[in-house]
Backbone atoms as SQL, in Angstrom:
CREATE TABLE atoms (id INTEGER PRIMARY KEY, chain TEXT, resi INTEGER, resn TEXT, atom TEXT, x REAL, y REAL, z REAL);
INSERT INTO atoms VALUES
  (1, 'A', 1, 'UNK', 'N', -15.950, -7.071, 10.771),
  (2, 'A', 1, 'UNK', 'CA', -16.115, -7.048, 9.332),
  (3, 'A', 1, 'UNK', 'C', -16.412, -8.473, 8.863),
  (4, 'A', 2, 'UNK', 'N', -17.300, -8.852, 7.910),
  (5, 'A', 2, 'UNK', 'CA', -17.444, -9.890, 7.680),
  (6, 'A', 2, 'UNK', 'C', -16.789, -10.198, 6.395),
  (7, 'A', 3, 'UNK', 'N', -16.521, -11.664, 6.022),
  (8, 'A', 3, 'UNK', 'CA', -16.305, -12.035, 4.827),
  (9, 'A', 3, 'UNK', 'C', -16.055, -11.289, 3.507),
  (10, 'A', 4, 'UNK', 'N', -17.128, -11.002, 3.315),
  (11, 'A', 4, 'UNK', 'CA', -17.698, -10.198, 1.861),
  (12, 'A', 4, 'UNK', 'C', -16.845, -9.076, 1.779),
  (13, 'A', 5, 'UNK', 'N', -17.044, -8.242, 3.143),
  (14, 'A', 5, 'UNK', 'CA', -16.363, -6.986, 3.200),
  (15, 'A', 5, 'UNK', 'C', -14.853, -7.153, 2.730),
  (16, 'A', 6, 'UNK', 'N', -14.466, -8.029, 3.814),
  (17, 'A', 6, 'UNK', 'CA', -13.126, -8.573, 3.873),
  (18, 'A', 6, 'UNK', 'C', -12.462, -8.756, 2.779),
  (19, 'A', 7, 'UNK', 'N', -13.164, -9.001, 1.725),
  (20, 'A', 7, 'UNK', 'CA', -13.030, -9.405, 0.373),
  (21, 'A', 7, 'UNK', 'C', -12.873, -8.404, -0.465),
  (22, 'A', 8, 'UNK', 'N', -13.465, -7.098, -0.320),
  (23, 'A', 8, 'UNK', 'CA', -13.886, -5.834, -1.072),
  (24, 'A', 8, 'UNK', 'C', -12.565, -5.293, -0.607),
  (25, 'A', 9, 'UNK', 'N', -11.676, -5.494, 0.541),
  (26, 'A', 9, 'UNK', 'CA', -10.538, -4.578, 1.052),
  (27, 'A', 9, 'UNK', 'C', -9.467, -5.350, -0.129),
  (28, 'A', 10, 'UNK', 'N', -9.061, -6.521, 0.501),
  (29, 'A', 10, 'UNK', 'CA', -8.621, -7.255, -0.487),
  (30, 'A', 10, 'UNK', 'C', -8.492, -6.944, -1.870),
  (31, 'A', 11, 'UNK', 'N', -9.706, -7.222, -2.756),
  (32, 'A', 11, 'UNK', 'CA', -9.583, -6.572, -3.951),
  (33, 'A', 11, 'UNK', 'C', -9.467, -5.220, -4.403),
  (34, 'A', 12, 'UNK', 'N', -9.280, -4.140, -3.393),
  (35, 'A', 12, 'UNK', 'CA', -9.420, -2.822, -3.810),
  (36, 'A', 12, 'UNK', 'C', -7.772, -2.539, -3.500),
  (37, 'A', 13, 'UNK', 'N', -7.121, -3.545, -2.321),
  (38, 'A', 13, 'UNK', 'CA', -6.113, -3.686, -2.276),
  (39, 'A', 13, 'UNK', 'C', -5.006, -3.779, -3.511),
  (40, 'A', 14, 'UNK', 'N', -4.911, -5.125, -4.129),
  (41, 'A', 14, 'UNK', 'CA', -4.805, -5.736, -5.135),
  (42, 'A', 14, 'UNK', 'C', -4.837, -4.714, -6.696),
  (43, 'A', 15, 'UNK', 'N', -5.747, -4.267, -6.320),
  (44, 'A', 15, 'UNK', 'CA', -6.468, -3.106, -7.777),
  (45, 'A', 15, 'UNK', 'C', -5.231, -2.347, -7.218),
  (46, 'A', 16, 'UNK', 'N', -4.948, -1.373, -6.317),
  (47, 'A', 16, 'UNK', 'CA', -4.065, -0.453, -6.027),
  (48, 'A', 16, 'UNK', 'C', -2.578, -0.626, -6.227),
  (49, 'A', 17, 'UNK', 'N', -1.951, -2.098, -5.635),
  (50, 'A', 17, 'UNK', 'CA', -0.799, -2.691, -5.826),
  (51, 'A', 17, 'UNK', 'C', -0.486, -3.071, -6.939),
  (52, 'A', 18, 'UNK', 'N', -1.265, -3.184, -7.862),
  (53, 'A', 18, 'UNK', 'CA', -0.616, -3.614, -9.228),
  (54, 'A', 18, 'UNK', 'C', -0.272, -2.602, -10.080),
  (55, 'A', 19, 'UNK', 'N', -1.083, -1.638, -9.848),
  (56, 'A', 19, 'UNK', 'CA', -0.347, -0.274, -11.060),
  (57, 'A', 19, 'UNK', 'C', 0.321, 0.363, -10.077),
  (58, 'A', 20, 'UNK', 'N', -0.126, 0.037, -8.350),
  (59, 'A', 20, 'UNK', 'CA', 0.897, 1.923, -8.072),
  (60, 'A', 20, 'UNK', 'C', 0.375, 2.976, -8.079),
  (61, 'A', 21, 'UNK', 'N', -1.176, 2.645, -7.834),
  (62, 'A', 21, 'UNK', 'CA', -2.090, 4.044, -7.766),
  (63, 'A', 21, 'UNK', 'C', -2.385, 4.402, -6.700),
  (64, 'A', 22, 'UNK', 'N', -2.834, 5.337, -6.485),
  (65, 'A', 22, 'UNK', 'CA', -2.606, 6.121, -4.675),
  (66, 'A', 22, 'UNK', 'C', -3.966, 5.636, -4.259),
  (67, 'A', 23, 'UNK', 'N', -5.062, 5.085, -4.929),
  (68, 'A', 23, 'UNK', 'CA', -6.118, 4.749, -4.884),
  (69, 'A', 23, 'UNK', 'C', -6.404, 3.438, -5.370),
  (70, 'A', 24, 'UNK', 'N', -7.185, 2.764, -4.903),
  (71, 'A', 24, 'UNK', 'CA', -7.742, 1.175, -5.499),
  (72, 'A', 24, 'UNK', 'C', -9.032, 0.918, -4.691),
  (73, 'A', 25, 'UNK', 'N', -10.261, 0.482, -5.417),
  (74, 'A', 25, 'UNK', 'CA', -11.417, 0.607, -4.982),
  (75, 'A', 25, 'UNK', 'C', -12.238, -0.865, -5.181),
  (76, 'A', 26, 'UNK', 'N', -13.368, -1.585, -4.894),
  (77, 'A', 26, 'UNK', 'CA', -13.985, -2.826, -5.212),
  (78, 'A', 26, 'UNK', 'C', -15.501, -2.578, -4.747),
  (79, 'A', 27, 'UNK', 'N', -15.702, -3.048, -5.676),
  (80, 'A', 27, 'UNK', 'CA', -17.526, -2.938, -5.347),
  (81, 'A', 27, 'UNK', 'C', -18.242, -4.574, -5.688),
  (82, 'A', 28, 'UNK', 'N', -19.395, -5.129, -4.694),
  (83, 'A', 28, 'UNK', 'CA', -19.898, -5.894, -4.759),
  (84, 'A', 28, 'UNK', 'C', -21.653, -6.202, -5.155),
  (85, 'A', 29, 'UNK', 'N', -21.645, -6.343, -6.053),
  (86, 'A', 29, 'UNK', 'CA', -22.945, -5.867, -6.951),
  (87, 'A', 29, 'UNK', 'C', -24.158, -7.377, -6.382),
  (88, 'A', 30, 'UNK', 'N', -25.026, -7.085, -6.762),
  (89, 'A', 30, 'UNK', 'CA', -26.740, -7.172, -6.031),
  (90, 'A', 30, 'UNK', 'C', -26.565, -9.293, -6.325),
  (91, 'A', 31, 'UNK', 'N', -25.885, -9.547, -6.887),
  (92, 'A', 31, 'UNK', 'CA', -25.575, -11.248, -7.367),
  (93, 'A', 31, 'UNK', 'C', -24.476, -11.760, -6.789),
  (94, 'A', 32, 'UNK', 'N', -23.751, -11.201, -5.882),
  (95, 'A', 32, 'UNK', 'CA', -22.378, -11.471, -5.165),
  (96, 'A', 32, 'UNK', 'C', -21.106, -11.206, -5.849),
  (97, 'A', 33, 'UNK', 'N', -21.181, -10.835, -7.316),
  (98, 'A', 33, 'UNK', 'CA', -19.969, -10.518, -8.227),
  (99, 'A', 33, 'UNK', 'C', -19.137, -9.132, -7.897),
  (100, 'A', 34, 'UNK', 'N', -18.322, -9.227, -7.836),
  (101, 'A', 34, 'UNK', 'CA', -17.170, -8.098, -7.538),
  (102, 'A', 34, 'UNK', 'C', -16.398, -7.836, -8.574),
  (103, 'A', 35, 'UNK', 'N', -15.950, -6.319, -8.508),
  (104, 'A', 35, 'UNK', 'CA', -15.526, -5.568, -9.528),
  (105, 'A', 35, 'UNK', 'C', -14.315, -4.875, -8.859),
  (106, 'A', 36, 'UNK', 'N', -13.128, -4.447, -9.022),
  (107, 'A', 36, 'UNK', 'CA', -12.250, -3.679, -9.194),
  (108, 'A', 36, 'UNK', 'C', -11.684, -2.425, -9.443),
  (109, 'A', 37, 'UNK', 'N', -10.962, -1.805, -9.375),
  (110, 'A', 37, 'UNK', 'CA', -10.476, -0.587, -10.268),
  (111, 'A', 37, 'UNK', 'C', -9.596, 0.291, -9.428),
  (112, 'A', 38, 'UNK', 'N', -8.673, 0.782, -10.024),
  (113, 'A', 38, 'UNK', 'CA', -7.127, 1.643, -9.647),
  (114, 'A', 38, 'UNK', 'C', -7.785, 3.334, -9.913),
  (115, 'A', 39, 'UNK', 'N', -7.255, 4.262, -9.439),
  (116, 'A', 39, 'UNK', 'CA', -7.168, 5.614, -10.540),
  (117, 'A', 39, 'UNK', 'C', -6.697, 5.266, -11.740),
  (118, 'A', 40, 'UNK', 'N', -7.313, 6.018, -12.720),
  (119, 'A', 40, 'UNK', 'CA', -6.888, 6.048, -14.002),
  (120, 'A', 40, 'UNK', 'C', -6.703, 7.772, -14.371),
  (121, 'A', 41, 'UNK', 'N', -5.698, 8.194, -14.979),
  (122, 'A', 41, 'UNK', 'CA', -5.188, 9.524, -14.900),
  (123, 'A', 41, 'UNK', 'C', -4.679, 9.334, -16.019),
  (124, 'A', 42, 'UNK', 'N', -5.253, 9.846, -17.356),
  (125, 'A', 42, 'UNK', 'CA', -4.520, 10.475, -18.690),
  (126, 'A', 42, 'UNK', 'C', -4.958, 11.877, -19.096),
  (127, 'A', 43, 'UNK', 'N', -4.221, 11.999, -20.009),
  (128, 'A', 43, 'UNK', 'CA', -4.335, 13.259, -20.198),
  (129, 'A', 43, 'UNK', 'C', -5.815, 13.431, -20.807),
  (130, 'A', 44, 'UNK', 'N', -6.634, 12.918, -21.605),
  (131, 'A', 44, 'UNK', 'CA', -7.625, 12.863, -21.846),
  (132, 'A', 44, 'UNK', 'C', -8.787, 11.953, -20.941),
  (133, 'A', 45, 'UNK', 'N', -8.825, 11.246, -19.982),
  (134, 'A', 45, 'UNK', 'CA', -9.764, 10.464, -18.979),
  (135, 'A', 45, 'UNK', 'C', -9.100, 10.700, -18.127),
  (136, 'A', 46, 'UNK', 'N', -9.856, 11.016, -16.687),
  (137, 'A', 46, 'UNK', 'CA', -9.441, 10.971, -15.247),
  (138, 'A', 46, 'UNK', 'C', -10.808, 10.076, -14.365),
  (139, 'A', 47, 'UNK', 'N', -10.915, 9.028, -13.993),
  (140, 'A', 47, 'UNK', 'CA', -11.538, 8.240, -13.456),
  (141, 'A', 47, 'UNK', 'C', -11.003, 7.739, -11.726),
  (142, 'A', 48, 'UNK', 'N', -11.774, 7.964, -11.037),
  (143, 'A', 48, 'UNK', 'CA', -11.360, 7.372, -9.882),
  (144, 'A', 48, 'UNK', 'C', -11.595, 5.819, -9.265),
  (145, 'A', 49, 'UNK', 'N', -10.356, 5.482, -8.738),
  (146, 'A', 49, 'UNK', 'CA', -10.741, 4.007, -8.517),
  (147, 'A', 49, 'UNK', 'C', -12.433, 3.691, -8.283),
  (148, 'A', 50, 'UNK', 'N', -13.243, 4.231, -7.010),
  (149, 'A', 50, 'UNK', 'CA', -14.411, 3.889, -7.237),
  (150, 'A', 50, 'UNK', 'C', -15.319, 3.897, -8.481),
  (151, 'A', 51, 'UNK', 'N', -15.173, 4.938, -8.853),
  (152, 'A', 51, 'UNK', 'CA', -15.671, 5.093, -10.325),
  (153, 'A', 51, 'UNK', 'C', -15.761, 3.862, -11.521),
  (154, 'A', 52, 'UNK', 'N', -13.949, 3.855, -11.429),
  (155, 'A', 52, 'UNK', 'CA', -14.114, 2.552, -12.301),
  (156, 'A', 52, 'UNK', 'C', -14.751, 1.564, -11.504),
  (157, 'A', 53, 'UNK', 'N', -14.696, 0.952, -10.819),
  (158, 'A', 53, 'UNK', 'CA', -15.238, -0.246, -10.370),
  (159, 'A', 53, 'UNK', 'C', -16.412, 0.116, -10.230),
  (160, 'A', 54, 'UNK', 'N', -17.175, 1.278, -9.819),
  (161, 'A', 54, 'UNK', 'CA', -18.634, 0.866, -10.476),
  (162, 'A', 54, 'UNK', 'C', -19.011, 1.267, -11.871),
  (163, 'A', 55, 'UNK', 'N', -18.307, 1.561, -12.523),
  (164, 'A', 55, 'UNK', 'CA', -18.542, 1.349, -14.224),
  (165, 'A', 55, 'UNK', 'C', -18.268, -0.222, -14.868),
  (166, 'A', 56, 'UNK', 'N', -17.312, -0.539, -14.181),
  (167, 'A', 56, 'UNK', 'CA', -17.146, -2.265, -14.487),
  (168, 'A', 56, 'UNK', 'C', -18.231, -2.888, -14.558),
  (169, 'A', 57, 'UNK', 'N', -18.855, -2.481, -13.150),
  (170, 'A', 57, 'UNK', 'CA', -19.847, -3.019, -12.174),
  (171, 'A', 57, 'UNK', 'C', -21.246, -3.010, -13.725),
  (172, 'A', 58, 'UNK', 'N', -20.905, -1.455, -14.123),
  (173, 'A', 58, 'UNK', 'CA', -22.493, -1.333, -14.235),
  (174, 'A', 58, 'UNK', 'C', -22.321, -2.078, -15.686),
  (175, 'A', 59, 'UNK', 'N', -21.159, -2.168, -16.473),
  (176, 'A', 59, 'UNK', 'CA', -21.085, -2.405, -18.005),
  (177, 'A', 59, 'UNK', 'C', -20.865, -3.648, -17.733),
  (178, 'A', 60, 'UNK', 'N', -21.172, -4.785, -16.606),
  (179, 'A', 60, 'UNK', 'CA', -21.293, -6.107, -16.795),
  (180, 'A', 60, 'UNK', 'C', -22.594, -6.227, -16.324),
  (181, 'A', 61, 'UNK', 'N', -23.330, -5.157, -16.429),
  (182, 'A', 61, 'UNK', 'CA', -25.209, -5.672, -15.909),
  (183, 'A', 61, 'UNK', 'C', -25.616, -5.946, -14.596),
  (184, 'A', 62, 'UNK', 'N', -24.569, -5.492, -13.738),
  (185, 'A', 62, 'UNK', 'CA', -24.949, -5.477, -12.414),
  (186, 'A', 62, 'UNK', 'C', -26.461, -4.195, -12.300),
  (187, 'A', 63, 'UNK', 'N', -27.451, -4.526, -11.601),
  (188, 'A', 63, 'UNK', 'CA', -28.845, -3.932, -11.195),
  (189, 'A', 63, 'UNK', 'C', -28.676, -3.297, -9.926),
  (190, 'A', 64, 'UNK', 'N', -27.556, -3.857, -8.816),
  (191, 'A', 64, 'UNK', 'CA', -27.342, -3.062, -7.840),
  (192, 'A', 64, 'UNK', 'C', -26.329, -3.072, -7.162),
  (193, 'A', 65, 'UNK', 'N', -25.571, -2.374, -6.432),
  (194, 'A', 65, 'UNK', 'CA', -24.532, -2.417, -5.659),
  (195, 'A', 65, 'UNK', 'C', -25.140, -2.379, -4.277),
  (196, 'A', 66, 'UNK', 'N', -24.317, -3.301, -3.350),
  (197, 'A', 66, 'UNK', 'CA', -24.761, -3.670, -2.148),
  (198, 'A', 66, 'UNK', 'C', -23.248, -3.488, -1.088),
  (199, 'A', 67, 'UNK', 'N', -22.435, -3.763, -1.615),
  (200, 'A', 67, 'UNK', 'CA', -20.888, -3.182, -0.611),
  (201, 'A', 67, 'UNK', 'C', -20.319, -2.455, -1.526),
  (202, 'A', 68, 'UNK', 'N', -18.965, -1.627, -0.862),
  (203, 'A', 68, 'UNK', 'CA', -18.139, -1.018, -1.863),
  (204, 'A', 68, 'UNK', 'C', -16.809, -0.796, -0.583),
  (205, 'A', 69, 'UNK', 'N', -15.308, -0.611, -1.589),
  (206, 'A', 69, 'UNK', 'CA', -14.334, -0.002, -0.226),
  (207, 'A', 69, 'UNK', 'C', -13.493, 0.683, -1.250),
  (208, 'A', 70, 'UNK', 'N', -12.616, 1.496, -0.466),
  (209, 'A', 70, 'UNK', 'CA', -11.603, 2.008, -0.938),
  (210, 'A', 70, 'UNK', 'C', -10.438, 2.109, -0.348),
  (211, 'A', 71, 'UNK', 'N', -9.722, 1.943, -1.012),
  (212, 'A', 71, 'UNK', 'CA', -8.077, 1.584, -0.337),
  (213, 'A', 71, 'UNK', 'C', -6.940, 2.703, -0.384),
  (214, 'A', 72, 'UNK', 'N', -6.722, 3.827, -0.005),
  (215, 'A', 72, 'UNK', 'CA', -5.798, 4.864, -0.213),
  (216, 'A', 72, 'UNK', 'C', -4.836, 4.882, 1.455),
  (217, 'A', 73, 'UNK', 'N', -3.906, 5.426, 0.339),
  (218, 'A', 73, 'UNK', 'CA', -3.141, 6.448, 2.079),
  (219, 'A', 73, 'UNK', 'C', -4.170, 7.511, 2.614),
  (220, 'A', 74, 'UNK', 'N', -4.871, 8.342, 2.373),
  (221, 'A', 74, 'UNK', 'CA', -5.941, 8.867, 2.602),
  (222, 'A', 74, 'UNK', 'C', -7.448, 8.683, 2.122),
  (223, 'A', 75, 'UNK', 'N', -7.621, 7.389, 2.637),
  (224, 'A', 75, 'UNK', 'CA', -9.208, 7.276, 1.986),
  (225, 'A', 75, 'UNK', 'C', -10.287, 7.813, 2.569),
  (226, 'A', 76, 'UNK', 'N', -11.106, 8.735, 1.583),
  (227, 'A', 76, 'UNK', 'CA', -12.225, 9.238, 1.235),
  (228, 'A', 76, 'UNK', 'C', -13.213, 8.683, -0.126),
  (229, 'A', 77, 'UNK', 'N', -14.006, 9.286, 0.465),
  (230, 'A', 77, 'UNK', 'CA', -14.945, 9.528, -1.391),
  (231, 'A', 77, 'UNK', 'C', -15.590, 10.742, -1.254),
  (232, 'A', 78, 'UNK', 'N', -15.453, 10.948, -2.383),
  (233, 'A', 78, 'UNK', 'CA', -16.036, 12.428, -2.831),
  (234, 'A', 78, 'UNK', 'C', -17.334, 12.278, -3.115),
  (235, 'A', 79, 'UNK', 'N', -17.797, 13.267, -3.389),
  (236, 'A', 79, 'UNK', 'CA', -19.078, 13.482, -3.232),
  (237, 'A', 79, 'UNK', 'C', -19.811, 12.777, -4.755),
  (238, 'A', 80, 'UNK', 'N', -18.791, 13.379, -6.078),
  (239, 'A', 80, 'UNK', 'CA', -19.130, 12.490, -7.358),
  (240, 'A', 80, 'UNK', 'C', -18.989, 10.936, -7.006),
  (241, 'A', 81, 'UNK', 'N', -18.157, 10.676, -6.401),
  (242, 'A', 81, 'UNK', 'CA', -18.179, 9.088, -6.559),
  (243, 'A', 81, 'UNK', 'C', -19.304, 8.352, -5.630),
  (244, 'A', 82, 'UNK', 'N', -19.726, 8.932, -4.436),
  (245, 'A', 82, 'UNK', 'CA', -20.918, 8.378, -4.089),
  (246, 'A', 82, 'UNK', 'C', -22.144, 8.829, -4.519),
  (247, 'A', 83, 'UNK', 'N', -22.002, 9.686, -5.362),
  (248, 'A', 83, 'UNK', 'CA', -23.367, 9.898, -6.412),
  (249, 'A', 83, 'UNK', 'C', -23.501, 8.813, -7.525),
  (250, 'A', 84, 'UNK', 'N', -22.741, 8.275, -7.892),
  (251, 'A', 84, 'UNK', 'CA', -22.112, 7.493, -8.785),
  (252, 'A', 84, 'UNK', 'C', -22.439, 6.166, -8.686),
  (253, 'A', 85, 'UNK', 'N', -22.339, 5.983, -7.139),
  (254, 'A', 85, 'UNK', 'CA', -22.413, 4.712, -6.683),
  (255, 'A', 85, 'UNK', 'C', -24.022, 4.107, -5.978),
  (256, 'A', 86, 'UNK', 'N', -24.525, 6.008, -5.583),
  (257, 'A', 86, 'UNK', 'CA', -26.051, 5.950, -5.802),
  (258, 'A', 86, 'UNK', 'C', -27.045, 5.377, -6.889),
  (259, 'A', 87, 'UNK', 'N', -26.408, 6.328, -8.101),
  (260, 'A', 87, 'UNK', 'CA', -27.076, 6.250, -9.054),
  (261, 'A', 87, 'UNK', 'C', -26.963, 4.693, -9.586),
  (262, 'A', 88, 'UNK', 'N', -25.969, 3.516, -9.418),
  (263, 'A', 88, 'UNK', 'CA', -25.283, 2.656, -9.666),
  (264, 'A', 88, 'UNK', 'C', -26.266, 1.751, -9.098),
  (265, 'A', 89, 'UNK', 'N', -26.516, 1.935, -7.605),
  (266, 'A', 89, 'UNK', 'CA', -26.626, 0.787, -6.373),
  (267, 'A', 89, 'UNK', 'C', -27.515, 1.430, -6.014),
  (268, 'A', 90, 'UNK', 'N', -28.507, 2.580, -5.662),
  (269, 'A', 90, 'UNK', 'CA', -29.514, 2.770, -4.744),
  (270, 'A', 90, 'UNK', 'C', -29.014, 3.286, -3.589),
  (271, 'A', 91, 'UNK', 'N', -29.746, 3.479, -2.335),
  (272, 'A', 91, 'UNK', 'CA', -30.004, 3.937, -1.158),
  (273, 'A', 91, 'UNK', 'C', -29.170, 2.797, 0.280),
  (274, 'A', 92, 'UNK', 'N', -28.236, 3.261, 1.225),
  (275, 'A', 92, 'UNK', 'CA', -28.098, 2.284, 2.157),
  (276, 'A', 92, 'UNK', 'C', -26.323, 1.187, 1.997),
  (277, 'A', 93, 'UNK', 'N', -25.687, 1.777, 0.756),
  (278, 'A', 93, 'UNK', 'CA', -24.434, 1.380, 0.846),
  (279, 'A', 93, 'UNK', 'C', -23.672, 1.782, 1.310),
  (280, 'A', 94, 'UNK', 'N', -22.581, 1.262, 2.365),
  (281, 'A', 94, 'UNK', 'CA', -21.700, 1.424, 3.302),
  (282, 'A', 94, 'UNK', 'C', -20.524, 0.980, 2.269),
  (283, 'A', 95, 'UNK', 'N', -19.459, 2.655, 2.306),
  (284, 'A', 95, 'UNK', 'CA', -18.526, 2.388, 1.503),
  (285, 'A', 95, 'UNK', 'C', -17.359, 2.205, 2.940),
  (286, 'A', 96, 'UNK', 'N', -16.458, 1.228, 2.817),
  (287, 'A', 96, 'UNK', 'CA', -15.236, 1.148, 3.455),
  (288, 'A', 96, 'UNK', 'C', -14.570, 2.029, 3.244),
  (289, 'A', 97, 'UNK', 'N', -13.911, 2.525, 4.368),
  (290, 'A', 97, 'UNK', 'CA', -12.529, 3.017, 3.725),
  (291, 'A', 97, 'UNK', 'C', -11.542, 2.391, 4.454),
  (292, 'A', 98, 'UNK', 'N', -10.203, 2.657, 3.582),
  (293, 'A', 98, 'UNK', 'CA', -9.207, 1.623, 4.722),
  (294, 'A', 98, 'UNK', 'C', -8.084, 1.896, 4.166),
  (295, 'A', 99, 'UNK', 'N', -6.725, 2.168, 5.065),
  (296, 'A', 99, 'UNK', 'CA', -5.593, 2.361, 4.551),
  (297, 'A', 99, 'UNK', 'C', -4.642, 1.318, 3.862),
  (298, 'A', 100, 'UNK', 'N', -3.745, 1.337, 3.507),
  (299, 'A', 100, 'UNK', 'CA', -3.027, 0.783, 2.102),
  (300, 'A', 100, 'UNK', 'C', -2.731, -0.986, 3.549),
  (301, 'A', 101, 'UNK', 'N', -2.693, -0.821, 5.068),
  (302, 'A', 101, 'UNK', 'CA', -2.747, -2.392, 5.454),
  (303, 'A', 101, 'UNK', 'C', -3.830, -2.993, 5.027),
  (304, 'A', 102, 'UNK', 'N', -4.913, -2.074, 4.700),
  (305, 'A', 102, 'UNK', 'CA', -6.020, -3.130, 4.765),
  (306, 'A', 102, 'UNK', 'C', -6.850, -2.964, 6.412),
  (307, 'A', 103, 'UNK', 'N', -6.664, -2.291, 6.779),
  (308, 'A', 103, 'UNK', 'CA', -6.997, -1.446, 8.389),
  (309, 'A', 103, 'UNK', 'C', -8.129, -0.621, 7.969),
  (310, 'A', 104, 'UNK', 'N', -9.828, -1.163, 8.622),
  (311, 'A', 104, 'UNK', 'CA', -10.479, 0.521, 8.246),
  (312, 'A', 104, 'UNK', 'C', -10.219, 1.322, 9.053),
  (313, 'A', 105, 'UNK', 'N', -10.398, 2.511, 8.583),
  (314, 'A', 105, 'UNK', 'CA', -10.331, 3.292, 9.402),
  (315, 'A', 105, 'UNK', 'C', -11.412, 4.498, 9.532),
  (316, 'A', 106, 'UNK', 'N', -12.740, 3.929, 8.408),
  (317, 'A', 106, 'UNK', 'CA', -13.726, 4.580, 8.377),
  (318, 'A', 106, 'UNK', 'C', -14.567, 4.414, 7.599),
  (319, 'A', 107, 'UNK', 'N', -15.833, 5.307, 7.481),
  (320, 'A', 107, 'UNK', 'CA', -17.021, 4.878, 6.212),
  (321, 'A', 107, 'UNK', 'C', -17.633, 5.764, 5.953),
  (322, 'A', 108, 'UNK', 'N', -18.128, 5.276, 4.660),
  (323, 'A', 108, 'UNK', 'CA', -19.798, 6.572, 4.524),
  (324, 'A', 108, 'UNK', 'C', -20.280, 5.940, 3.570),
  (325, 'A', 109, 'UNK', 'N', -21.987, 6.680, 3.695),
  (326, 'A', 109, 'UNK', 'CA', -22.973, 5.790, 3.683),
  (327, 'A', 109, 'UNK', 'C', -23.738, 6.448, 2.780),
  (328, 'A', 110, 'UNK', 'N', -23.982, 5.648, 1.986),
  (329, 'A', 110, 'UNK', 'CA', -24.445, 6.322, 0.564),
  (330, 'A', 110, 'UNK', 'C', -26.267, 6.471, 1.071);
């Protein structure tokens, strides 16, 4: 794993440990800037960590996403969130996945 990546675990880490969400996600957009985000679960919005972090991503003018990870006791992505991250970033992004050490333990590829 290189650097960058290394960095995306880290912050998706971080995103997860501070609220206590079963999920925490980071995406690294087309200028090297990185974005964040936890689950968010109210009774009126349900957003998933990836989600938010590529809505961060996209409502600070990022043009493309180029990494992304996610940090759960069971990490996946669903099928909305890498549509999401398509529509976000394009063709050819490798999302991390990796458990709450920071260990991957897998990927998929937008």
């Amino acid at each position: 794993m290189n650097a960058e990546d290394a960095k995306l675990i880290t912050l998706a880490r971080g995103a997860r440990g501070r609220v206590g969400a079963h999920a925490g996600a980071a995406v690294r957009d087309d200028t090297g800037r990185s974005y964040s985000g936890a689950d968010v679960v109210l009774p009126s919005l349900s957003l998933t960590a990836l989600q938010l972090a590529v809505a961060a991503a996209v409502a600070a003018g990022a043009r493309g996403i180029e990494g992304a990870a996610i940090v759960s006791v069971s990490p996946e992505a669903s099928r909305h969130e890498l549509a999401a991250l398509r529509e976000a970033g394009g063709a050819g992004i490798t999302v991390l996945l990796a458990d709450p050490s920071g260990t991957v333990v897998g990927n998929e590829s937008v």
